[in-house]
C-alpha positions as CSV (number, residue, x, y, z in Angstrom):
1,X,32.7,15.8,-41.9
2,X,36.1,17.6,-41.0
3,X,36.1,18.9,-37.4
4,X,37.1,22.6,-37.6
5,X,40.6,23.5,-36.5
6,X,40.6,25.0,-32.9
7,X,42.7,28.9,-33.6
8,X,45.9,28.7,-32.1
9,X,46.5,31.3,-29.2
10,X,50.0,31.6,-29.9
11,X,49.7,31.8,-33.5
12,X,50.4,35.7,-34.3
13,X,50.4,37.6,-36.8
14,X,51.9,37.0,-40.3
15,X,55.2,39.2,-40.2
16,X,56.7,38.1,-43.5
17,X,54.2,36.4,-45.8
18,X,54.6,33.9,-48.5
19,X,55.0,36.1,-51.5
20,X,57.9,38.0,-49.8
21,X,59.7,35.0,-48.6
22,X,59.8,34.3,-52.2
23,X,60.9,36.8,-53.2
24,X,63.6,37.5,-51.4
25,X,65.1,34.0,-51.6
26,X,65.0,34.3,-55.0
27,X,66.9,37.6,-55.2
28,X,69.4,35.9,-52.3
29,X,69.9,33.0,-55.2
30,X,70.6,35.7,-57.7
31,X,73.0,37.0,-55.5
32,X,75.0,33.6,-54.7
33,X,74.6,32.7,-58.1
34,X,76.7,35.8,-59.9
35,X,78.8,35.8,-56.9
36,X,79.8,32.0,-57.0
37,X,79.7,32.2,-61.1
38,X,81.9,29.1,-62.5
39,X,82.0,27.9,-59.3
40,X,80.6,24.4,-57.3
41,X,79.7,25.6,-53.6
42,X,78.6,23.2,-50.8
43,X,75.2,24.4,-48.8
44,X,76.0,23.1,-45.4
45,X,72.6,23.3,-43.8
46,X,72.1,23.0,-39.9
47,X,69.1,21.0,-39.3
48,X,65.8,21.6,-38.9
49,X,64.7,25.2,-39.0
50,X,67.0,25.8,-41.9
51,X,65.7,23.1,-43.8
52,X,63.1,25.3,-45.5
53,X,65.2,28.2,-46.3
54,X,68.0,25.8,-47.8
55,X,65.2,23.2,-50.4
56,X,64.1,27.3,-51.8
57,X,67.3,28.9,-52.1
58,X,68.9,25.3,-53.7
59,X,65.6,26.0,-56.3
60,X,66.9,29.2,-57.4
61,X,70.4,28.8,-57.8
62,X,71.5,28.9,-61.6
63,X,74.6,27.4,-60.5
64,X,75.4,23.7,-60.0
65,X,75.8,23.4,-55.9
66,X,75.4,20.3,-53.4
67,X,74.1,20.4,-50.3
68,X,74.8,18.6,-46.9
69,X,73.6,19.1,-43.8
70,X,75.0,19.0,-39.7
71,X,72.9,19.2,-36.6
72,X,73.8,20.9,-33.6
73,X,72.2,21.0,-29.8
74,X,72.8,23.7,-27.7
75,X,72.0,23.3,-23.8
76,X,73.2,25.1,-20.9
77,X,76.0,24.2,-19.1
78,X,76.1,23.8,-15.7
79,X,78.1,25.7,-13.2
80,X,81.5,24.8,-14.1
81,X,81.6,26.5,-17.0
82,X,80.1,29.6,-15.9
83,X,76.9,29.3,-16.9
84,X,77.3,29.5,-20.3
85,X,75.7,27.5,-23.1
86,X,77.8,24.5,-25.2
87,X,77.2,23.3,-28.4
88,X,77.3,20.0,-29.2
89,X,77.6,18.1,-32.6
90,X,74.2,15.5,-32.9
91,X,74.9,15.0,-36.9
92,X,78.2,15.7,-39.1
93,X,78.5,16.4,-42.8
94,X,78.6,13.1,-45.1
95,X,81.6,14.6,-47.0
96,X,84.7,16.0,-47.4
97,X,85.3,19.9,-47.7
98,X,88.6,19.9,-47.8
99,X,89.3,22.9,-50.6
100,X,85.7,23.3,-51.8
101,X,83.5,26.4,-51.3
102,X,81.0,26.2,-48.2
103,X,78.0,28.2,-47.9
104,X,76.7,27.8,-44.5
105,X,72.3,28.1,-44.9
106,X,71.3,29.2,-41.7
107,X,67.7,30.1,-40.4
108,X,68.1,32.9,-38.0
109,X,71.4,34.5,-36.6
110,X,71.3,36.6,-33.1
111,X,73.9,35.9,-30.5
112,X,76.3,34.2,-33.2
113,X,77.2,31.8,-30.9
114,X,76.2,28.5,-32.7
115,X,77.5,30.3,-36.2
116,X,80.6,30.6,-34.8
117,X,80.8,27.2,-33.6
118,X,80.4,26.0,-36.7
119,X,82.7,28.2,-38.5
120,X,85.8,27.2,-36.3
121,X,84.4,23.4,-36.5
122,X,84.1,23.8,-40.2
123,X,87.4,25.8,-40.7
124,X,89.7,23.4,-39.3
125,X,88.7,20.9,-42.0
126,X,90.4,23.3,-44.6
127,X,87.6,24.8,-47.4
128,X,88.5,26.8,-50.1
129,X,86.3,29.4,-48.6
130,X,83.4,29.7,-46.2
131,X,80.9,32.2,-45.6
132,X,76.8,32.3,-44.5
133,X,73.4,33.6,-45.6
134,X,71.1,33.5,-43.5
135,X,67.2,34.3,-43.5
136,X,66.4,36.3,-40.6
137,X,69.5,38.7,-38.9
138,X,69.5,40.4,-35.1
139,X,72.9,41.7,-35.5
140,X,72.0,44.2,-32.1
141,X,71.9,40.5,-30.3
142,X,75.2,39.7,-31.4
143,X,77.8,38.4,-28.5
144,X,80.6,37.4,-31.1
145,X,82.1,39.6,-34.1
146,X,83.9,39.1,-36.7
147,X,80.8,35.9,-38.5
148,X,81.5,35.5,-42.2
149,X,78.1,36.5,-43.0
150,X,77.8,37.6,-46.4
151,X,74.0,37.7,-47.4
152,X,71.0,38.3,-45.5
153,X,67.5,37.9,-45.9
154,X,65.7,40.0,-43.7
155,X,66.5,41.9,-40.5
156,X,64.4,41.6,-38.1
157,X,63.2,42.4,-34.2
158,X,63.3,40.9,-31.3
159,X,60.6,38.5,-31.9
160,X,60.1,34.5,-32.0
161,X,58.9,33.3,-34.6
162,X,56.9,30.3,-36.7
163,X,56.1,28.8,-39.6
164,X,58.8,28.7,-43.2
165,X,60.6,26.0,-40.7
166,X,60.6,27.7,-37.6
167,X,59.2,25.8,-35.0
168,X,57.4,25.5,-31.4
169,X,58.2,22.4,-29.8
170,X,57.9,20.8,-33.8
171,X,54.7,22.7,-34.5
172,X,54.2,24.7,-37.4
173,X,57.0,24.0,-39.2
174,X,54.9,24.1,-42.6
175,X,52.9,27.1,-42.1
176,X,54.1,29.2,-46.0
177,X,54.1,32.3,-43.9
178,X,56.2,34.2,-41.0
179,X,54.4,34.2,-38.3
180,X,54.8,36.3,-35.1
181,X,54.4,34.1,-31.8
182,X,52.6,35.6,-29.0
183,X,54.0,35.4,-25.5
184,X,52.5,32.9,-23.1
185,X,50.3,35.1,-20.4
């Protein structure tokens, strides 16, 4: 016999659930779809969070698209750059982008920082255009200006989150739903 599953303290409460993820992806791929009509763009993916957000939006596309994916780390730097956090590139696209339309799938833009990153890393290697959805938004977080953020899933506080690929130290990537996550006490 199973053992039964321990609750998890951190585990919150469901802030988007299943049905409205769904939902709104699939009006998101309605959106890219007529926008990008007659057209082959590239989903650049950062890995992992995004990884959800990118397999359900590439389901409802009506339009033929591919998709690659790029991982970045972010750390903080020490004091010789004043503090302030660096990006650094773990995995790079498998091809080319040179003239083709890029659609960077991101999980969850707040400071911009990492977007940004990749813009100007993706930009000098010349695509016909480039531009991002993302699922979750905190534009009162943002530090740069000026992100070629076209569609956006959901605004939402200033609250971390699990579950639809969003992780605690690797947990609960798989959860279908949203889920708030408590503050340690």
């Amino acid at each position: 016999m199973a053992k039964p599953r321990t609750p998890e303290p951190r585990l919150g409460d469901v802030y988007l659930n299943r049905e409205e993820l769904r939902s709104r992806v699939a009006e998101l791929g309605r959106e890219i779809s007529r926008d990008y009509e007659g057209r082959e763009p590239l989903l650049v993916a950062p890995l992992k969070a995004s990884l959800v957000f990118v397999v359900d939006l590439s389901r409802v596309l009506t339009i033929h698209h591919a998709l690659d994916f790029i991982e970045l780390a972010s750390y903080a730097a020490g004091a010789d750059t004043g503090g302030h956090a660096r990006i650094r590139l773990l995995k790079d696209l498998d091809g080319e982008i040179a003239g083709r339309d890029v659609l960077i799938v991101e999980d969850v833009i707040d400071t911009g920082l990492t977007l940004n990153y990749l813009c100007k890393t993706l930009a000098l290697r010349d695509p016909g255009s480039l531009a991002a959805v993302t699922l979750l938004d905190r534009p009162y977080r943002r530090l740069v200006e000026d992100l070629p953020v076209r569609y956006v899933g959901f605004t939402v506080p200033d609250e971390l989150f699990v579950g639809y690929g969003f992780d605690l130290q690797e947990r609960y990537r798989n959860l279908p739903d949203l889920h708030v996550l408590r503050r340690e006490s």
